[in-house]
Every structure is written in C-alpha cells, then in structure tokens.
N, C-alpha and C positions, 0 to 999 in steps of 0.2 A: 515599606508598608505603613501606610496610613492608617489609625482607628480613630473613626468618630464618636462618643459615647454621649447618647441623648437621656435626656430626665424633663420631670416636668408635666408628664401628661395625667389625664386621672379624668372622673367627671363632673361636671360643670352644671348646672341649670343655665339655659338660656338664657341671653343678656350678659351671664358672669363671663369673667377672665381669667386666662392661666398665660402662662410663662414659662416657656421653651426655653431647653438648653442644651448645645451642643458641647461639649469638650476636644478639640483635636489632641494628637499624642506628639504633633508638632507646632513648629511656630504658625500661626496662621496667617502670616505675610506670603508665606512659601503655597498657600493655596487661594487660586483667584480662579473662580471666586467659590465662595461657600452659599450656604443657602439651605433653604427649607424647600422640603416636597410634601404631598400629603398624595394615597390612595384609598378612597373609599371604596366596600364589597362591590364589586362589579362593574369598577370602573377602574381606568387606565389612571397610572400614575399622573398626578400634575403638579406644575411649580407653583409655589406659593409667595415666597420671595426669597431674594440671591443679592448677597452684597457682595463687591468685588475689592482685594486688597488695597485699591485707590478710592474707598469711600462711596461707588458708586451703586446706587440699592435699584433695584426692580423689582414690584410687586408685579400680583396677578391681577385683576379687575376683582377679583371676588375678596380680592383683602387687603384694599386700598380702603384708608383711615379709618378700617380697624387693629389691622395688625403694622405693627412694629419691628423691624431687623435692626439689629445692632451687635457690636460685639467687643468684647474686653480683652486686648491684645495680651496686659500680661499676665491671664490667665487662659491661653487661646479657646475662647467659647464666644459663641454667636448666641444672643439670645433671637426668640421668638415672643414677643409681646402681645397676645391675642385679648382684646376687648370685644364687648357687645357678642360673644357666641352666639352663633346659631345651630340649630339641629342637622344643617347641611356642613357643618364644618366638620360632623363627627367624621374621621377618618385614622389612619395610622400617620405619624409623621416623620417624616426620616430625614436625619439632615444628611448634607450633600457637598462635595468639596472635588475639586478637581486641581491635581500638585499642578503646579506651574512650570515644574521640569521638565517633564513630559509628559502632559494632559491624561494621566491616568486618573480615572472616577472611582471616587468612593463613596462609599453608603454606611453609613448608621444604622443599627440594629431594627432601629423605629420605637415608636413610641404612642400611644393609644390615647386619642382623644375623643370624649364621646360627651355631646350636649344633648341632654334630656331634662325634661323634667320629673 
C-alpha cells in the first residue's frame, strides 16, 4: 500500500503562485509515473501534469508555462510549481502515482486550491 501525502495548497490572489507537494511512503522510482490532477465543483477529474521515473513530464494545455512538475528523489515528493493563477485553476488537487509492479493507482487525500481576489 501506497500513501501519497499532499501540502501546499491555500488561497492565492490572481497572478500569485503556490507550490505543490506530494510525499510517497515509497521510493518514487518504484512508481511511473506520478503526477497531479485537479477536480473542480461540477466537473470531472483532469490531468494536470504527470512525470514518469525516466524524467519524462506531460502537461495539460491549460498548465503549459505556467506550471512546473518536478521531483526530489531523496525525499520521494513531486512538487507542483504553479505561477500566474487563475480563478479557473481553483480546484482540489490530488496527487497521483501508479506502482510500477502492478499498475495499481493511488490517490492522495487532495488538497485545496482556490484563486480569488
């Protein structure tokens, strides 16, 4: 069993930035790949960006060269680097991991992001 433990979220004014972070309870080599999701009220979960244990990142259209995925192997956490907010980023955000032994997904608790002024 896998836990992901997220931090990080809160509210923002528009334009500002916050910084996402996941914790695995394992090495995060052992899950490819990890990544961010976000679900706003009344809308279906969506990807936000997913790095894979070979360095390889995929964003969403909506959080290309604002957001940033990275992650610090020997502390296994994936951050989430969000610039320039918007009021449509507000959503829940949940990090995301799938073990590489047997493609079992896991989810993170989520974590609350809300841009207003």
């Amino acid at each position: 069993q896998v836990q992901l433990v997220e931090s990080g979220g809160g509210l923002v004014q528009p334009g500002g930035s916050l910084r996402l972070s996941c914790t695995a309870s394992e090495n995060i080599f052992r899950l490819n790949p990890m990544g961010w999701y976000r679900q706003a009220p009344g809308n279906q979960r969506e990807l936000v960006a997913t790095i894979t244990r070979g360095g390889i990142i995929n964003y969403a259209d909506s959080a290309k060269g604002r957001f940033t995925i990275s992650r610090d192997s020997a502390k296994n956490t994936v951050h989430l680097q969000m610039n320039s907010l918007k009021p449509e980023d507000t959503a829940v955000y949940y990090c995301h991991a799938i073990a590489a032994i047997n493609g079992i997904n896991y989810w993170g608790q989520g974590t609350q992001v809300t841009v207003s002024s």
